[in-house]
PQR file of N, CA, C, O and H, with PARSE charges and radii, in Angstrom:
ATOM      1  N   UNK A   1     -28.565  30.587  23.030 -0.4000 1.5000
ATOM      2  CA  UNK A   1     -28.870  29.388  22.287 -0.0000 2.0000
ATOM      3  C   UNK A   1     -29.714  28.474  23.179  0.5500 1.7000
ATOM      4  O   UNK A   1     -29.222  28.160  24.263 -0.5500 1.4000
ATOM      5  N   UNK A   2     -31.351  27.847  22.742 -0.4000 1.5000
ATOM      6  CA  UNK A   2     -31.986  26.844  23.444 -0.0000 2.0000
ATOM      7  C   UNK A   2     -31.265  25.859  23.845  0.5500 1.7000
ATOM      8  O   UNK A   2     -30.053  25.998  23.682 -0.5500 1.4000
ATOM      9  H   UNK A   2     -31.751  28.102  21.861  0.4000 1.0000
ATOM     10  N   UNK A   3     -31.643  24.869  24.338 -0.4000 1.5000
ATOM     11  CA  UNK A   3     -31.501  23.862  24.815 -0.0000 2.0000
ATOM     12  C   UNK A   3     -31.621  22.873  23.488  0.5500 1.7000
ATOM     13  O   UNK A   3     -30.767  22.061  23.132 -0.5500 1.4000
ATOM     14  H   UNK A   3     -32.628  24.756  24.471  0.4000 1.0000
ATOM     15  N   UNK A   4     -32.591  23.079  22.996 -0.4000 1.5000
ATOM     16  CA  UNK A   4     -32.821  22.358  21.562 -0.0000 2.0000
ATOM     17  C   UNK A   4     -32.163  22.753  19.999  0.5500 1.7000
ATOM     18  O   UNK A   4     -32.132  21.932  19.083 -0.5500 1.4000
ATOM     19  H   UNK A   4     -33.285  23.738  23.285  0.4000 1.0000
ATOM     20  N   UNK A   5     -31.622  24.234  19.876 -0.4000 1.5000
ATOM     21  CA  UNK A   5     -30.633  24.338  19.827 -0.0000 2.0000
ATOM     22  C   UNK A   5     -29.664  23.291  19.244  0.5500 1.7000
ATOM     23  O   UNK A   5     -29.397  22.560  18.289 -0.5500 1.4000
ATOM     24  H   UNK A   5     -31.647  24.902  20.621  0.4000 1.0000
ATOM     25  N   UNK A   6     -29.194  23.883  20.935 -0.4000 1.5000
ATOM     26  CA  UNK A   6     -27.550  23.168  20.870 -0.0000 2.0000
ATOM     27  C   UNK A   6     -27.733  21.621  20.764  0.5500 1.7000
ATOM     28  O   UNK A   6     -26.674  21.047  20.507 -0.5500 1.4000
ATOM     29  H   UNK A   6     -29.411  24.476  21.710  0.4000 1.0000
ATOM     30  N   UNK A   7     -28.728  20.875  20.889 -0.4000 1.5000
ATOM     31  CA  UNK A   7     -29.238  19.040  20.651 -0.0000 2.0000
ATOM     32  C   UNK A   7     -28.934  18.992  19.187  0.5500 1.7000
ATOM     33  O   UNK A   7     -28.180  18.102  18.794 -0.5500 1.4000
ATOM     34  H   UNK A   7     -29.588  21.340  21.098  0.4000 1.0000
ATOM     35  N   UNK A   8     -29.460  19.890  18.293 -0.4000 1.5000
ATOM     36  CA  UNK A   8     -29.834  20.066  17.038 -0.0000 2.0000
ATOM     37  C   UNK A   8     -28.241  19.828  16.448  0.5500 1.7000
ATOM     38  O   UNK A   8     -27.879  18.862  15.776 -0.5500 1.4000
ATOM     39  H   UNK A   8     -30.073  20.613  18.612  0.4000 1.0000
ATOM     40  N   UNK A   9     -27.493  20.843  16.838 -0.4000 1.5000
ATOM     41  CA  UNK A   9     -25.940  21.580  16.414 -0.0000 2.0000
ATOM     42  C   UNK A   9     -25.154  20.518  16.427  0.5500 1.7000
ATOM     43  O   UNK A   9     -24.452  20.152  15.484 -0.5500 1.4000
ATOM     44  H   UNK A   9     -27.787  21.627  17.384  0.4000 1.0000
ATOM     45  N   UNK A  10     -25.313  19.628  18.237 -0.4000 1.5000
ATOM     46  CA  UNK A  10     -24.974  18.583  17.892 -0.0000 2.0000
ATOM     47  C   UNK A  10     -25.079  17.482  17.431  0.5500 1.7000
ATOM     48  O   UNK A  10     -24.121  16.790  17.086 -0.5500 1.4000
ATOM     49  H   UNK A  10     -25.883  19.926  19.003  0.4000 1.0000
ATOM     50  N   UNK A  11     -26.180  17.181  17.362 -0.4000 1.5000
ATOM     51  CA  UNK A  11     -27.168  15.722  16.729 -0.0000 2.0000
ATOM     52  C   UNK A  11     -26.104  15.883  14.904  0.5500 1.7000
ATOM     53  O   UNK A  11     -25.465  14.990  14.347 -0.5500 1.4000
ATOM     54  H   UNK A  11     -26.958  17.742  17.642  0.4000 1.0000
ATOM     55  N   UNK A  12     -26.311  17.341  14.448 -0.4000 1.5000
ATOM     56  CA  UNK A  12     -25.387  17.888  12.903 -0.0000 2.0000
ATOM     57  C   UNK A  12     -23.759  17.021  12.917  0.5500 1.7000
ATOM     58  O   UNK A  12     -23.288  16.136  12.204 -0.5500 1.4000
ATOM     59  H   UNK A  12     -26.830  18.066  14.901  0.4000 1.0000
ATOM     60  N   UNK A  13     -23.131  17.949  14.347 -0.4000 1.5000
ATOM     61  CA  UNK A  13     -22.119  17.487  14.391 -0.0000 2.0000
ATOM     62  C   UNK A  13     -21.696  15.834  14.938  0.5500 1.7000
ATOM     63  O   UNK A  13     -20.475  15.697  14.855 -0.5500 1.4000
ATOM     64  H   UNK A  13     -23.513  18.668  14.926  0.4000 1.0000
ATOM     65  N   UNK A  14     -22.140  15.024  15.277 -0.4000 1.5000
ATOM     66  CA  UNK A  14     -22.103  13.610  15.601 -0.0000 2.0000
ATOM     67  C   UNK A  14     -22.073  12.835  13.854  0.5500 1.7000
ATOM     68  O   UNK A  14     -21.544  11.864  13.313 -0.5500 1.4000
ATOM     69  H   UNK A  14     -23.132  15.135  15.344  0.4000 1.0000
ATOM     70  N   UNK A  15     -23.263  14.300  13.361 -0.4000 1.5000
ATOM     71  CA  UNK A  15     -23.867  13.110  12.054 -0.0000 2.0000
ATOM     72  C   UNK A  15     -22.579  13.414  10.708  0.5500 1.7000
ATOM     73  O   UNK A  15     -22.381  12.687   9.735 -0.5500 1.4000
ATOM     74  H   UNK A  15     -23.692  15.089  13.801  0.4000 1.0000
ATOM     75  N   UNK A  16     -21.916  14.595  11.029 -0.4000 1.5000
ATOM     76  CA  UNK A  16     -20.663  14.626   9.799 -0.0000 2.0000
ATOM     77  C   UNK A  16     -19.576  14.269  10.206  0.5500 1.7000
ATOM     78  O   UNK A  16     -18.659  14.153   9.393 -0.5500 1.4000
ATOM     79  H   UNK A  16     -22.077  15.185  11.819  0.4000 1.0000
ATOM     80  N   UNK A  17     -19.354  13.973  11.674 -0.4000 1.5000
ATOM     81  CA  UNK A  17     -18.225  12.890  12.222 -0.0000 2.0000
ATOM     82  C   UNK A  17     -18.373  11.549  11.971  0.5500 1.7000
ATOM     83  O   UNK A  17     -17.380  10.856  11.751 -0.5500 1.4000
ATOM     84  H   UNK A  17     -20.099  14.067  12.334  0.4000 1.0000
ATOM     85  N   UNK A  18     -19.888  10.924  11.976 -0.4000 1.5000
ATOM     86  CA  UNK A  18     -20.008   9.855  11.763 -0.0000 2.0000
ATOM     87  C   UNK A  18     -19.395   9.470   9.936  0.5500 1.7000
ATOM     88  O   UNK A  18     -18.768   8.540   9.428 -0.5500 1.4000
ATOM     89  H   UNK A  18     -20.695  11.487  12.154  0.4000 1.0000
ATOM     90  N   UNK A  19     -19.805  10.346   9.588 -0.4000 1.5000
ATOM     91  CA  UNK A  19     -19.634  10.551   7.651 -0.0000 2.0000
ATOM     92  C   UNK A  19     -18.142  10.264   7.886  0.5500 1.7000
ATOM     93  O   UNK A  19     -17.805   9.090   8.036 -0.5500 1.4000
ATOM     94  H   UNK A  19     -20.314  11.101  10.000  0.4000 1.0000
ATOM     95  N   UNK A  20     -17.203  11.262   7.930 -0.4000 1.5000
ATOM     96  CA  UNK A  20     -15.935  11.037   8.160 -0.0000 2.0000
ATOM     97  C   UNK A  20     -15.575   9.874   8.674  0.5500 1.7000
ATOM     98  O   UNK A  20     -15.258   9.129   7.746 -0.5500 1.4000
ATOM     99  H   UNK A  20     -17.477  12.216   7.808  0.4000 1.0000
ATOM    100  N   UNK A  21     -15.467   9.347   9.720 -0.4000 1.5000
ATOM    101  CA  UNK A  21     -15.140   7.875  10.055 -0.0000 2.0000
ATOM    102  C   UNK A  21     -15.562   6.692   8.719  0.5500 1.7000
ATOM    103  O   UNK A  21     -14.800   5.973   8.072 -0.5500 1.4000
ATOM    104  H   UNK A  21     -15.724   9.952  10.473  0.4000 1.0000
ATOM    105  N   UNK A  22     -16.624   6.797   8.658 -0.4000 1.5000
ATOM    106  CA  UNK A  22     -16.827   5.903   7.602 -0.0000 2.0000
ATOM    107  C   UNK A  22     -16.526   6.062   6.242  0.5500 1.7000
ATOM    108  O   UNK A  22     -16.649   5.085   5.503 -0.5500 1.4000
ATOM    109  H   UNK A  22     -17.242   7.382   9.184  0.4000 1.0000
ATOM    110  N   UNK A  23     -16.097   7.291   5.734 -0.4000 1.5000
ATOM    111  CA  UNK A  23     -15.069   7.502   4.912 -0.0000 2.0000
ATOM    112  C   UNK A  23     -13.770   7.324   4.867  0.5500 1.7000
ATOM    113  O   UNK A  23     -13.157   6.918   3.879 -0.5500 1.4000
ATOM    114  H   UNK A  23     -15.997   8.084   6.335  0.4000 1.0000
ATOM    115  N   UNK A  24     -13.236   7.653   6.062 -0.4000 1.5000
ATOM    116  CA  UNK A  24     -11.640   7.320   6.274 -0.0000 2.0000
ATOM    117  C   UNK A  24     -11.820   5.801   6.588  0.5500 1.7000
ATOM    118  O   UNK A  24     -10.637   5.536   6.805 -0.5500 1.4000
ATOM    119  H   UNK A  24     -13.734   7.982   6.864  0.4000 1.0000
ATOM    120  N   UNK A  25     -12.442   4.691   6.752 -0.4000 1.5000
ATOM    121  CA  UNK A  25     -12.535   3.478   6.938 -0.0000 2.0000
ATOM    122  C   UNK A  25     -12.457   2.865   5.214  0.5500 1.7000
ATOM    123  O   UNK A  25     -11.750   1.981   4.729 -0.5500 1.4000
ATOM    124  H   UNK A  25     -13.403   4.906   6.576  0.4000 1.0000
ATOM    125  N   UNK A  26     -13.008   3.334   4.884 -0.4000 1.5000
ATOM    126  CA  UNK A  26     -13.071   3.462   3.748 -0.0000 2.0000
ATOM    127  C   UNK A  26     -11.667   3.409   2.722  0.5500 1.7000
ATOM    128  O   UNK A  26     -11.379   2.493   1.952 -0.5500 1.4000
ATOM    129  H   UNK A  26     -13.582   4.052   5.277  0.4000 1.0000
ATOM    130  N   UNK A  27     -11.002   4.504   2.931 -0.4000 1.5000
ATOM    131  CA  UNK A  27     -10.004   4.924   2.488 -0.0000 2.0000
ATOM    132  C   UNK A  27      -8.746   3.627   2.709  0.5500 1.7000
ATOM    133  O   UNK A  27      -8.095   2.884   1.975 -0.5500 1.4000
ATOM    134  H   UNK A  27     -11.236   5.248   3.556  0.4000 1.0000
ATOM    135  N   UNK A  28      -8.896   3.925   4.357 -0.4000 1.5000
ATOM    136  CA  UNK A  28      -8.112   2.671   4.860 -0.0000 2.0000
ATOM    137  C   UNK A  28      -8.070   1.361   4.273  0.5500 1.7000
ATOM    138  O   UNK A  28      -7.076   0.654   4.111 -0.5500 1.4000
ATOM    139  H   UNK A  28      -9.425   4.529   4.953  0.4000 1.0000
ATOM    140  N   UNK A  29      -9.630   1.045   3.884 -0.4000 1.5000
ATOM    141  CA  UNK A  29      -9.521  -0.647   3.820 -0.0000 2.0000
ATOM    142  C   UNK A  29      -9.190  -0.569   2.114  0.5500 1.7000
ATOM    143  O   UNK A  29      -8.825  -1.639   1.628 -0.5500 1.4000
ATOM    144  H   UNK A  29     -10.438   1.619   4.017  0.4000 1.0000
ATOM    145  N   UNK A  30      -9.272   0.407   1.337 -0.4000 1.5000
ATOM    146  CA  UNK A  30      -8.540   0.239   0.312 -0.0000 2.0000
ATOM    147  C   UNK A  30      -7.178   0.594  -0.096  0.5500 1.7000
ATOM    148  O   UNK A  30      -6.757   0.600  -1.252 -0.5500 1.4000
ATOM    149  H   UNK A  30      -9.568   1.276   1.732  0.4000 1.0000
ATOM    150  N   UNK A  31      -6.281   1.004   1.385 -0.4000 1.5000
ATOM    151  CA  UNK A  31      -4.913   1.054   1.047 -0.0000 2.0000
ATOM    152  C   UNK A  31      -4.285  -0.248   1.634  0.5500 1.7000
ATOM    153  O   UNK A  31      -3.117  -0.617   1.510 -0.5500 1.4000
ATOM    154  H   UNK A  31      -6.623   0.999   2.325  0.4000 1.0000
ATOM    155  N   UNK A  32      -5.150  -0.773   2.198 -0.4000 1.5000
ATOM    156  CA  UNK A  32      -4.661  -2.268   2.637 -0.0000 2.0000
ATOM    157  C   UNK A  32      -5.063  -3.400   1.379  0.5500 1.7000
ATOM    158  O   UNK A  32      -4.375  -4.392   1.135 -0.5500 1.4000
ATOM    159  H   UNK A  32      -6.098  -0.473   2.298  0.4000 1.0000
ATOM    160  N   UNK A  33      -6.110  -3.091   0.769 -0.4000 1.5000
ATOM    161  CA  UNK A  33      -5.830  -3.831  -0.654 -0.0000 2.0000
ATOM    162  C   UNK A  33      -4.977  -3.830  -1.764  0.5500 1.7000
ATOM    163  O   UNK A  33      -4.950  -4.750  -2.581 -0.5500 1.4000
ATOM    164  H   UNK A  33      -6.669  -2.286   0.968  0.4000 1.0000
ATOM    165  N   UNK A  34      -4.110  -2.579  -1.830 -0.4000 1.5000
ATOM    166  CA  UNK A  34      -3.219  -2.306  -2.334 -0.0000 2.0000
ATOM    167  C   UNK A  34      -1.990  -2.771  -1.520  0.5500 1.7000
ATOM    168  O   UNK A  34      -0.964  -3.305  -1.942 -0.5500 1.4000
ATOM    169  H   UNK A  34      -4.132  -1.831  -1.166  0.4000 1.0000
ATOM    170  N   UNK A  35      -2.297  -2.481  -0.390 -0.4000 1.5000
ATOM    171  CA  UNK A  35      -0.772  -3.069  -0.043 -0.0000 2.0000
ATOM    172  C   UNK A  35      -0.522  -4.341   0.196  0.5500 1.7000
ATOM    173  O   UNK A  35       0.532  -4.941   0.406 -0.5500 1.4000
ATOM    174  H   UNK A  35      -3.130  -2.048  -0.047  0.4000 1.0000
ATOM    175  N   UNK A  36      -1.970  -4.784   0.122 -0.4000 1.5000
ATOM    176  CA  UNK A  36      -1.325  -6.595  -0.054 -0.0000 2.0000
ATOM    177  C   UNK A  36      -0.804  -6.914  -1.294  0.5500 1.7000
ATOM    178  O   UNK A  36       0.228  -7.547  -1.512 -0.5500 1.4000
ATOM    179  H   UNK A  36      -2.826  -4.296  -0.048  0.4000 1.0000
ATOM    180  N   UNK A  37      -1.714  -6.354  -2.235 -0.4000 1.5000
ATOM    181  CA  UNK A  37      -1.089  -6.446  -3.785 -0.0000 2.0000
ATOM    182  C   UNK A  37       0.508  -6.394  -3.708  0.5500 1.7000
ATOM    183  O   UNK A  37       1.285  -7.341  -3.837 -0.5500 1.4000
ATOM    184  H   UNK A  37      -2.553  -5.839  -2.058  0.4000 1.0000
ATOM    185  N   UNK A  38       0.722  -5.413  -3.532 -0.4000 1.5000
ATOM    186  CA  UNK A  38       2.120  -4.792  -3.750 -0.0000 2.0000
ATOM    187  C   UNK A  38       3.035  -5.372  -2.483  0.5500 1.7000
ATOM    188  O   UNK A  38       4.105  -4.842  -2.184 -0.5500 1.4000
ATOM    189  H   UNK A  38       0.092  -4.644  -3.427  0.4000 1.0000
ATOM    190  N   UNK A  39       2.518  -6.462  -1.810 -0.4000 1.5000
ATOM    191  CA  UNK A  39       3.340  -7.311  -0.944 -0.0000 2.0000
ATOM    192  C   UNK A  39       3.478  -8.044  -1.846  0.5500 1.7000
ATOM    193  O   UNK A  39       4.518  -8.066  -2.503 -0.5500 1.4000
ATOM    194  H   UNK A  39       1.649  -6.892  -2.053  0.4000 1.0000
ATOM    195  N   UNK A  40       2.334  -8.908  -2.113 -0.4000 1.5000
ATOM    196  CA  UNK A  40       2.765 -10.013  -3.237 -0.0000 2.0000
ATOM    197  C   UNK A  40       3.779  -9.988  -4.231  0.5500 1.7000
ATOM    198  O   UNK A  40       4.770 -10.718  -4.250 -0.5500 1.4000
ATOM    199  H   UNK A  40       1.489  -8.890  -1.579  0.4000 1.0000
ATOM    200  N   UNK A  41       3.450  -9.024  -5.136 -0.4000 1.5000
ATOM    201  CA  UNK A  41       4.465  -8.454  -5.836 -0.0000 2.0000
ATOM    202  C   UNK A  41       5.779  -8.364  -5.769  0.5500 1.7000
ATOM    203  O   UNK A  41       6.507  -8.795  -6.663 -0.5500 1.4000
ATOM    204  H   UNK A  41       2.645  -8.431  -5.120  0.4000 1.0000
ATOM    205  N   UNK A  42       6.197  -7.812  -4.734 -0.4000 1.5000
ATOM    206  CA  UNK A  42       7.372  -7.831  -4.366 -0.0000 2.0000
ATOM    207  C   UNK A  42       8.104  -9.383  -4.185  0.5500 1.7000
ATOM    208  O   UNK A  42       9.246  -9.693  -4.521 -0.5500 1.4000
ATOM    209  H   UNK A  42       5.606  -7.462  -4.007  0.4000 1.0000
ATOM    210  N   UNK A  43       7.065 -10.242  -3.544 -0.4000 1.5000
ATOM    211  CA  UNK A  43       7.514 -11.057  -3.090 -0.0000 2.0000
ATOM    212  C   UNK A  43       7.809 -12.454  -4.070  0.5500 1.7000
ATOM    213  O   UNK A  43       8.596 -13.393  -3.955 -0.5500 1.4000
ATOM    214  H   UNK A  43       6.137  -9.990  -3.271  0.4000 1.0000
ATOM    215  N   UNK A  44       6.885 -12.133  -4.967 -0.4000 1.5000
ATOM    216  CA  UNK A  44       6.919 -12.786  -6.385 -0.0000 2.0000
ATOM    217  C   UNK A  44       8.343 -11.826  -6.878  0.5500 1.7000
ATOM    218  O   UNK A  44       8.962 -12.504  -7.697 -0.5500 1.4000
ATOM    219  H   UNK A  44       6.246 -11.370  -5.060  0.4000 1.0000
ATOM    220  N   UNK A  45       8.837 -10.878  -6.708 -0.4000 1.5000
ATOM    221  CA  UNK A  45       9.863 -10.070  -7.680 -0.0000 2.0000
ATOM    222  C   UNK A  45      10.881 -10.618  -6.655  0.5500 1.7000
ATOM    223  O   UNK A  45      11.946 -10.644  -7.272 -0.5500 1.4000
ATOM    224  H   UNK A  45       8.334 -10.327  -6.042  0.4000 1.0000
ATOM    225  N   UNK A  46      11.016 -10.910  -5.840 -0.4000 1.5000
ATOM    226  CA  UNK A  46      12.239 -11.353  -4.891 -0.0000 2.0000
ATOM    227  C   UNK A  46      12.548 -12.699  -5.007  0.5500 1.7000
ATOM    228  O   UNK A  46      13.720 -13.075  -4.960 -0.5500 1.4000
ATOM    229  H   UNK A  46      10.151 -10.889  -5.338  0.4000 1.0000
ATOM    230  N   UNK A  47      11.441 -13.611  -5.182 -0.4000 1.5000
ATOM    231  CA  UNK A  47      11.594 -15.144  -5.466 -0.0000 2.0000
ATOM    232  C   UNK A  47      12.089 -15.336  -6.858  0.5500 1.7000
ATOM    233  O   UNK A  47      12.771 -16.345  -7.037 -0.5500 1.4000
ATOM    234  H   UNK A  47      10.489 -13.306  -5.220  0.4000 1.0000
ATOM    235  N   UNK A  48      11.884 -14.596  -7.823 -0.4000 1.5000
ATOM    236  CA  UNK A  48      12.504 -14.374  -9.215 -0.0000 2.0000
ATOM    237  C   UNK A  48      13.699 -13.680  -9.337  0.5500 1.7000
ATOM    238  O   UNK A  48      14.414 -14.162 -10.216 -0.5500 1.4000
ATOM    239  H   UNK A  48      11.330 -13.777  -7.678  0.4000 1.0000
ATOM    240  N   UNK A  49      14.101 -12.858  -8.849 -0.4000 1.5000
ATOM    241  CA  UNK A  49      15.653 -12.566  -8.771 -0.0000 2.0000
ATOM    242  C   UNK A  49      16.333 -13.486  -7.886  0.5500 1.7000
ATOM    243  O   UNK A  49      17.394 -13.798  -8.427 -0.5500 1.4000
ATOM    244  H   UNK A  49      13.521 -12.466  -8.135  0.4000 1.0000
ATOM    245  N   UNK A  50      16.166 -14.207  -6.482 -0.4000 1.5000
ATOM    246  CA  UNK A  50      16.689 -15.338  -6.086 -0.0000 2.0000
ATOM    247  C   UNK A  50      16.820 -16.252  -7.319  0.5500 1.7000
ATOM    248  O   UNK A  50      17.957 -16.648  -7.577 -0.5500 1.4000
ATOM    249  H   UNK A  50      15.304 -13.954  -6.042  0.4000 1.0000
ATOM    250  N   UNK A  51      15.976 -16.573  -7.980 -0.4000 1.5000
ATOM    251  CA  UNK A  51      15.828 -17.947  -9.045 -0.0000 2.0000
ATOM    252  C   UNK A  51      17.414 -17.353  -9.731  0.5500 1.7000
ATOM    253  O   UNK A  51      18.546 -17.804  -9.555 -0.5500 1.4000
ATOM    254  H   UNK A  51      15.052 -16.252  -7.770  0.4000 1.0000
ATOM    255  N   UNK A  52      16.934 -16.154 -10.574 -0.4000 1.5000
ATOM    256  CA  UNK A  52      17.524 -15.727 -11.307 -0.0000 2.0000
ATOM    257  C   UNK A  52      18.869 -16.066 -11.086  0.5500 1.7000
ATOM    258  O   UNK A  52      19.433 -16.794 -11.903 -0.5500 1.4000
ATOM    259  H   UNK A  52      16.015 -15.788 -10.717  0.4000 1.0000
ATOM    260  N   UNK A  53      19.752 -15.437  -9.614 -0.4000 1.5000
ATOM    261  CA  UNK A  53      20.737 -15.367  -9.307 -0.0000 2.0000
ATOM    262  C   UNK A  53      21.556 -17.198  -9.260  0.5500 1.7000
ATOM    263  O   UNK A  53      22.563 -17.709  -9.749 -0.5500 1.4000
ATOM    264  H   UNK A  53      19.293 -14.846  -8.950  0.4000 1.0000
ATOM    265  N   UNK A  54      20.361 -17.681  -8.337 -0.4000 1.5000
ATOM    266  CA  UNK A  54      21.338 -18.953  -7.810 -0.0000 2.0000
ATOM    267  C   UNK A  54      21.228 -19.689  -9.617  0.5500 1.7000
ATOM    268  O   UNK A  54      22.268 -20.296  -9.875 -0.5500 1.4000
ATOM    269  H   UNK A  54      19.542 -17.266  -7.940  0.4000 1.0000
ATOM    270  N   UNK A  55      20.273 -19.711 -10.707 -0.4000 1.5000
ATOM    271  CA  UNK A  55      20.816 -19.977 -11.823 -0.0000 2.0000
ATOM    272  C   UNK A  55      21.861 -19.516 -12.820  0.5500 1.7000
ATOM    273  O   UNK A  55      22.106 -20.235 -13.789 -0.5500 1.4000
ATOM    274  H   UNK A  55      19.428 -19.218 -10.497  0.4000 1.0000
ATOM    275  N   UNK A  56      22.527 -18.303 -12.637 -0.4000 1.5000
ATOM    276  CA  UNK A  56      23.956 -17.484 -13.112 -0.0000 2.0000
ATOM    277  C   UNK A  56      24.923 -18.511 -11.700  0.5500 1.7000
ATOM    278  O   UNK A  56      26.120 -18.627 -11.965 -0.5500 1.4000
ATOM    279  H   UNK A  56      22.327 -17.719 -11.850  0.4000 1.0000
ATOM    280  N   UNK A  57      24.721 -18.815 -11.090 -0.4000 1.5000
ATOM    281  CA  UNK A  57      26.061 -18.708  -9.414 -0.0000 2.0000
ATOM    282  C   UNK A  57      27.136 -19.791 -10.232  0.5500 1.7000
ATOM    283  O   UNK A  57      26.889 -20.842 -10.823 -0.5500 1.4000
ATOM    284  H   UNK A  57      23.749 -18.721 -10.875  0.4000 1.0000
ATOM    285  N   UNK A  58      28.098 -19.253 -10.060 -0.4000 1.5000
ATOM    286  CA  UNK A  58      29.408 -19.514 -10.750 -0.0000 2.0000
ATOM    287  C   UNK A  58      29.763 -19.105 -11.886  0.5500 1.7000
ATOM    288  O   UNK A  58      30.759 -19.558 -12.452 -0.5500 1.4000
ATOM    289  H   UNK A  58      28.299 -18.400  -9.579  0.4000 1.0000
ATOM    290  N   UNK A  59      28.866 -18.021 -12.483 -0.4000 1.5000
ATOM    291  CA  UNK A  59      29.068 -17.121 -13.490 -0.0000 2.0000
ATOM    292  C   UNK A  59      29.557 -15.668 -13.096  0.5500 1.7000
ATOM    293  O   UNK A  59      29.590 -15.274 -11.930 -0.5500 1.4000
ATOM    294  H   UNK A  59      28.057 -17.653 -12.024  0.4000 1.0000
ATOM    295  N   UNK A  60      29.815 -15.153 -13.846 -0.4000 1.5000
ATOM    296  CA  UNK A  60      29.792 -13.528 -14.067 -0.0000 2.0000
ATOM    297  C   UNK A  60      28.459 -13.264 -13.618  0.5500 1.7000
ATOM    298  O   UNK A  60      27.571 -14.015 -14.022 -0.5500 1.4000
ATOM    299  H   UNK A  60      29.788 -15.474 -14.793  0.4000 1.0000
ATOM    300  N   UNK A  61      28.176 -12.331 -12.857 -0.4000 1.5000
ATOM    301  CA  UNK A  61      27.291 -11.411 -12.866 -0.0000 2.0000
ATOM    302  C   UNK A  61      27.051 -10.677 -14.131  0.5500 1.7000
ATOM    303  O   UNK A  61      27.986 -10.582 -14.927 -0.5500 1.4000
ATOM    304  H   UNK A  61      28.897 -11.721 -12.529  0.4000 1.0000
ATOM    305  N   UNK A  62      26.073 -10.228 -14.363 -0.4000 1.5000
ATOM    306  CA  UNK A  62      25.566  -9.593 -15.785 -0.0000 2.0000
ATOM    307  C   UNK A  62      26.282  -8.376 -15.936  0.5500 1.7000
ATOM    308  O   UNK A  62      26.981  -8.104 -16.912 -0.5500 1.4000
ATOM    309  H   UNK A  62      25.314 -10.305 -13.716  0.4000 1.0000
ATOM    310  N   UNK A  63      26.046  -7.478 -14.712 -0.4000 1.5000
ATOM    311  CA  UNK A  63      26.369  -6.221 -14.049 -0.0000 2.0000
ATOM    312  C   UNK A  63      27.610  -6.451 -14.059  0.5500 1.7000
ATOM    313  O   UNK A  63      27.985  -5.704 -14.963 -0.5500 1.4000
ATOM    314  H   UNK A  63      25.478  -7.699 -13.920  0.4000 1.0000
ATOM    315  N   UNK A  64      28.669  -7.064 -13.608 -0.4000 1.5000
ATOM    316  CA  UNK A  64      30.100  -7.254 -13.707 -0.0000 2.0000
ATOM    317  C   UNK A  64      30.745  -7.641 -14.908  0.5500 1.7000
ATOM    318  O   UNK A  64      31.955  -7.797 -14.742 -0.5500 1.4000
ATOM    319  H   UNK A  64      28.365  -7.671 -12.874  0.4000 1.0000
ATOM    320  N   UNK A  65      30.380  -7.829 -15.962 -0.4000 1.5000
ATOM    321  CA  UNK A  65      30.726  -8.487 -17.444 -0.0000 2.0000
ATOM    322  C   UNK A  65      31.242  -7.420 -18.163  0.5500 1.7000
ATOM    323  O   UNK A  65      30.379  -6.591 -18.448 -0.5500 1.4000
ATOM    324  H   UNK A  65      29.397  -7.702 -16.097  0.4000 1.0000
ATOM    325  N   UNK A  66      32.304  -7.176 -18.532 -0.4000 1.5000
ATOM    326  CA  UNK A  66      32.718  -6.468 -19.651 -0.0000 2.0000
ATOM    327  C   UNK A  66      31.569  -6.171 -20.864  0.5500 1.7000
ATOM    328  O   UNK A  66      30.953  -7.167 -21.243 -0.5500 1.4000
ATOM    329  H   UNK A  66      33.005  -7.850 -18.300  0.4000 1.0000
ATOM    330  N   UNK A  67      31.263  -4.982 -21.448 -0.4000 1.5000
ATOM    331  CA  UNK A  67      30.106  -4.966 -22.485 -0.0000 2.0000
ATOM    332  C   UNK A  67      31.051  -5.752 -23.893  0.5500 1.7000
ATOM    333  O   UNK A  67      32.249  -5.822 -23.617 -0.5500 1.4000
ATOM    334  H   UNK A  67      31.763  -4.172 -21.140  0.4000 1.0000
ATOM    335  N   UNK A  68      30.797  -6.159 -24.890 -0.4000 1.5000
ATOM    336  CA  UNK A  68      31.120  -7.193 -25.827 -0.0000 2.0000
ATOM    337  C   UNK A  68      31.894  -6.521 -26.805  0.5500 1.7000
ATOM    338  O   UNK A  68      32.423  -7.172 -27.706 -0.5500 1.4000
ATOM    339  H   UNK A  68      29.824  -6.102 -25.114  0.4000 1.0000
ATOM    340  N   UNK A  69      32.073  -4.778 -26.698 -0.4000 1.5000
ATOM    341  CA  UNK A  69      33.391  -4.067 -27.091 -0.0000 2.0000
ATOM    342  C   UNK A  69      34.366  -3.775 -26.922  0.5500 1.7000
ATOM    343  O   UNK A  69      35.117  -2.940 -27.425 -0.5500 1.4000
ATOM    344  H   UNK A  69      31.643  -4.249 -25.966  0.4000 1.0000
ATOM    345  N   UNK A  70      34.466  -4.780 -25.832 -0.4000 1.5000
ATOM    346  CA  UNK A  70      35.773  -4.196 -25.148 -0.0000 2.0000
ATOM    347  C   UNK A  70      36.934  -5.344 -25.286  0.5500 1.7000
ATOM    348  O   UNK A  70      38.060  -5.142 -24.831 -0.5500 1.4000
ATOM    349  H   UNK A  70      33.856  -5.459 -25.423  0.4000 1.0000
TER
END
């Protein structure tokens, strides 16, 4: 194999590593948009079951209540 060649083979291989990186960057910065989403979310779903709860507190729990046949 030349000298120019193997420049060539690698100049190829630099240029579909480079592809990859900037694909998996890619990938990355849109599982971090999702996972902020789905932080929020949660965190909005946790501030609403707090609400929820301390407005029942000195009640029955829902979950603990006899069903209305009994």
């Amino acid at each position: 194999m030349s000298k120019e060649d193997r420049i060539v083979a690698l100049e190829e291989q630099v240029a579909h590593l480079t592809k990859t990186v900037e694909e998996l960057s890619d990938v990355v910065a849109k599982q971090e948009r999702i996972l902020e989403v789905a932080e929020r979310r949660l965190g909005m779903l946790m501030e609403a079951e707090a609400l929820r709860q301390s407005d029942t507190e000195g009640s029955i729990a829902l979950a603990d209540q006899r069903p209305p046949h009994w």
